[in-house]
N, C-alpha and C positions, 0 to 999 in steps of 0.2 A: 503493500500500500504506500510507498516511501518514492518523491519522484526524486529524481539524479538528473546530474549532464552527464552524457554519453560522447565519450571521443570516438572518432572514426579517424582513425590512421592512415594515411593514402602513402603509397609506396610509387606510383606509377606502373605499377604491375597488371596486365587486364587477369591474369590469375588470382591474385591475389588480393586486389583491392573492392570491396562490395561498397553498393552504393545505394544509399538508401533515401524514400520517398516520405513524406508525412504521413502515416496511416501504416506502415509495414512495422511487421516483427521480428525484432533481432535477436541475436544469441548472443548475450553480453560476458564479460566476466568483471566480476566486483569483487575489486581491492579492499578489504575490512581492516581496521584495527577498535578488534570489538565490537560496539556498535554503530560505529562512526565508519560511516563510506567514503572509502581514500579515494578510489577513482572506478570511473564506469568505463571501458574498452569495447566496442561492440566490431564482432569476429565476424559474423555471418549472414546472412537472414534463417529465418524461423520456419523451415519445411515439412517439421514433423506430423502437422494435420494433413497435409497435401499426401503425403508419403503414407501413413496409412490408410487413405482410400483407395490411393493406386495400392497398394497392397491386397486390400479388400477385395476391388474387382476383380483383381490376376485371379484371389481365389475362388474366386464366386464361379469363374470362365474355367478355371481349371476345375474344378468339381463337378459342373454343368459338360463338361466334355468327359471327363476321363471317369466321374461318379466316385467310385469305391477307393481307386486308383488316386487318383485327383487328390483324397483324403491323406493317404497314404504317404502320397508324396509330400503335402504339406505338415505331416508329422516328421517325418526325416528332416525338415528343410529345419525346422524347431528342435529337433534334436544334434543337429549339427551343427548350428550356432551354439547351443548350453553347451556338446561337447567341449567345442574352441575355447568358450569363454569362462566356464566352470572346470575344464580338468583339462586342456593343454598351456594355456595362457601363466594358470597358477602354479601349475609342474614347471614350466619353464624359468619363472621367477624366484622358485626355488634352489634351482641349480641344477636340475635332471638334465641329464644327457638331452638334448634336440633333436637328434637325430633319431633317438632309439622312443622316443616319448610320442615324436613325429608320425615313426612306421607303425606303432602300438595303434591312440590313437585313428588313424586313416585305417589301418585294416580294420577297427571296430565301428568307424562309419560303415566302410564300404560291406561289412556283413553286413548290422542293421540297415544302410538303406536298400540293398540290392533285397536284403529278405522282405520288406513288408510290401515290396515288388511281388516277389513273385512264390514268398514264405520258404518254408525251410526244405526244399526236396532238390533234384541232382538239378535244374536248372539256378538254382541258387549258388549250390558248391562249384557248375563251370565254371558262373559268371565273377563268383567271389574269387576264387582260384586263378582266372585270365587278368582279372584286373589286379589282384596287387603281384602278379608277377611284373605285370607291366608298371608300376608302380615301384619294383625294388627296380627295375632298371632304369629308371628316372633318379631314383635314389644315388644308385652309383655313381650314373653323368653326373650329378650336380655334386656331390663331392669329388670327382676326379676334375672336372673341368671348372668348380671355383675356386681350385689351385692355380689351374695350367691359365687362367684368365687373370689371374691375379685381384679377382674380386670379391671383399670382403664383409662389407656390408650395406643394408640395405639405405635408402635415402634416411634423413632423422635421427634413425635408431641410435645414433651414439648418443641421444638424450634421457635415453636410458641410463644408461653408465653414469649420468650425474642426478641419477633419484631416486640413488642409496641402490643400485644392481649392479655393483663394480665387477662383483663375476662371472658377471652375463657373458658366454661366449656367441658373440655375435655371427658371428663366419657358422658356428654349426645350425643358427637360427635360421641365416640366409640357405643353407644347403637346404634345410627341412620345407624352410618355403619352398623349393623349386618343386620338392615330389607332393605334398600337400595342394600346393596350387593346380598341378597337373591332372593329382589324382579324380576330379569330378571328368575331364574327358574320357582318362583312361576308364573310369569306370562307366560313361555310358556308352564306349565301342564295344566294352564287354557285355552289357545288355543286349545292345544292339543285335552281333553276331551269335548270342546265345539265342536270341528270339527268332529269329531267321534259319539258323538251324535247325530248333524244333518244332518252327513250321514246317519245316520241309519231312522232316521224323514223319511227323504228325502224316501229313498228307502222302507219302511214300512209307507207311511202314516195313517194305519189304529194300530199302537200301541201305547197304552195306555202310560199315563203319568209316570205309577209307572214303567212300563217295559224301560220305554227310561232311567228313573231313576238309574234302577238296570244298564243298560246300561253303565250309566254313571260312576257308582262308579265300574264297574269290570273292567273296564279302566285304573279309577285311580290307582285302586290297582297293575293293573299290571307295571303302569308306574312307581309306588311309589318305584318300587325294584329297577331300573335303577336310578332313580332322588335321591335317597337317598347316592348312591355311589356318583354321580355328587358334590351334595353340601356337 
């Protein structure tokens, strides 16, 4: 109930500097000593009504097409956020290894979301199985090659290190990002060509394992031309 002046800091930056109207909503921060306001700073504007409705709709469209599916998805999509935010984020700030917290973690999304896909039976164990192989080989690249590149970490992140995390290993945090970040592609190629296989089971029960095989991999190959632009 308390009004303030608010500074607006202009850098010259078109990223950086927001520019605000009489009537708009900002995202301030307020400098305290006590109960006296040292200063108003305003950072952003105010999107989070807008940003829940476009959320809202996405699901309404996604339940209204996919039904049961649609649901499904939108419970993985919530439990993969509380994953991040409730058991990788605070693992990480504790000092756990990045890397191995990382692979943990992503392999226990990519079970729970591929299972309320398609629950717990052999099209589950292919799709779980193809995606974090492809996943520990993302894992490798990105610790061999953020030596061989000499790159070590991500934009900001060393402001970390000045707020009390001085033994944050940054470089294993960045490595964990590359197969993490990957891992939602890798795991919907693995839907993907699991799905597509056993339609073909499905509608051909009399062919061979090598032919569902070939099946499989002329799949991937055609998906690999699209998914390669993607990531």
């Amino acid at each position: 109930g308390r009004t303030a002046t608010g500074i607006n800091m202009l850098n010259g930056s078109l990223e950086q500097d927001k520019l605000f109207a009489p009537g708009d909503k900002a995202m301030v921060v307020v400098s305290c000593q006590g109960d006296e306001i040292l200063s108003v700073t305003m950072t952003d504007h105010y999107r989070i009504g807008k940003e829940a409705l476009l959320a809202a709709v996405f699901a309404v469209f996604l339940i209204l097409f996919a039904g049961r599916t649609g649901v499904r998805a939108i419970v993985s999509f919530v439990l993969t956020v509380l994953m991040l935010w409730k058991v990788l984020v605070p693992l990480y700030l504790k000092g756990w290894n990045p890397i191995l917290v990382g692979l943990a973690v992503t392999l226990a999304l990519t079970l729970l979301i591929i299972a309320l896909v398609y629950g717990f039976e052999r099209r589950c164990a292919a799709a779980v199985s193809g995606a974090f192989l492809g996943i520990l080989v993302t894992c490798v690249l990105g610790i061999v090659f953020t030596d061989l590149f000499q790159i070590h970490v991500m934009s900001y992140s060393e402001s970390l290190l000045y707020s009390g995390y001085q033994d944050l290993n940054l470089t294993q945090i960045f490595m964990a990002a590359i197969f993490i970040g990957s891992s939602g592609a890798v795991m919907d190629l693995a839907v993907d060509i699991t799905s597509a296989v056993n339609e073909v089971v499905k509608k051909r029960p009399d062919i061979s394992r090598w032919e569902a095989v070939r099946s499989g991999m002329n799949v991937g190959r055609a998906a690999m031309g699209t998914m390669t632009t993607t990531l």
